[in-house]
N, C-alpha and C positions, 0 to 999 in steps of 0.2 A: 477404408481400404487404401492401398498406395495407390501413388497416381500412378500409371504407364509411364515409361520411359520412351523420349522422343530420338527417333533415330540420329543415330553420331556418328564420327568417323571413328570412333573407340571402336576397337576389334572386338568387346567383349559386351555385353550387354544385361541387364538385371532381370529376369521375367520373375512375374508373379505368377505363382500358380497356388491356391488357396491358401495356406498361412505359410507355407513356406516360400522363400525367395530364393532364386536360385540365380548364379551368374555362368553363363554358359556365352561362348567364342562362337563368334559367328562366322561362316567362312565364307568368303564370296565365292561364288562358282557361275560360270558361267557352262553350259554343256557343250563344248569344241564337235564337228563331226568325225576327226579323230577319234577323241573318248566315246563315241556312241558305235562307231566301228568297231573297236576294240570289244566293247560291253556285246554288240553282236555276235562276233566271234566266241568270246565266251559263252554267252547261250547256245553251243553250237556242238557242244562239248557232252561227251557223254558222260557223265560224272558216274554211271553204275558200272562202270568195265577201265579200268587204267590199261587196260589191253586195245583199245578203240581213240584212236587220233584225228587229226585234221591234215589234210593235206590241199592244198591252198595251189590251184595248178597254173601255171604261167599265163595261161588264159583268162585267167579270172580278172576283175576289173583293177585298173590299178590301185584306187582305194582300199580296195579287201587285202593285196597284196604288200602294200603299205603295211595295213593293222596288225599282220599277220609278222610283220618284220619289226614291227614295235613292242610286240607282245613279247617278243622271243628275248631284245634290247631290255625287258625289262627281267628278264629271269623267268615270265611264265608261261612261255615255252619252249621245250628241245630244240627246235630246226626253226628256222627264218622261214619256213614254209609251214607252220603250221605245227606237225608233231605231235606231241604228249604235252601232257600238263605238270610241270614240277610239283614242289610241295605248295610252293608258292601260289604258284596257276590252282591248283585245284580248290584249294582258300577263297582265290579271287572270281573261279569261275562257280563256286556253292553259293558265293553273296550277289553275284552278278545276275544267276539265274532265280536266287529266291526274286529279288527287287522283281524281275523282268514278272516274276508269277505274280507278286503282289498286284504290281499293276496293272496287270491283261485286264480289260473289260470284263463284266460280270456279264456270262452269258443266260 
């Protein structure tokens, strides 16, 4: 069998996985509490009704209000407060919220 490959600063990296070898890009990520805001807000989202939005009220903590002005900055969603979910947004909030199911505890 191949030996393991020892970590490098090469982006990309060789894994074995039974006879076949596979090179797959490693990405560093770090989780910012921005990004986990954002991924919030997304889970937040009713994905069964495009008629059901967020609205995000001046009250709310500055952080939330933040995510909520980032999401919009990024196309996925209508209003700096929240809104509707573009084409975009609804993409980003199906994969946001599967992740968020995968990983709930197993009750």
């Amino acid at each position: 069998p191949p030996t393991p490959l020892k970590p490098t600063s090469d982006p990309t990296e060789t894994c074995y996985s039974a006879e076949h070898i596979i090179r797959i890009k490693r990405i560093p990520m770090h989780l910012t509490k921005e990004f986990l805001q954002e991924l919030e807000l997304l889970a937040l989202f009713d994905l069964h009704s495009s008629q059901v939005g967020l609205k995000i009220h001046h009250e709310a903590p500055a952080e939330r209000i933040a995510a909520a002005r980032r999401l919009f900055e990024k196309n996925i969603t209508t209003l700096e407060d929240g809104g509707y979910l573009t084409l975009l947004g609804i993409e980003a909030a199906e994969h946001a919220q599967a992740l968020v199911s995968i990983l709930q505890p197993v009750k």
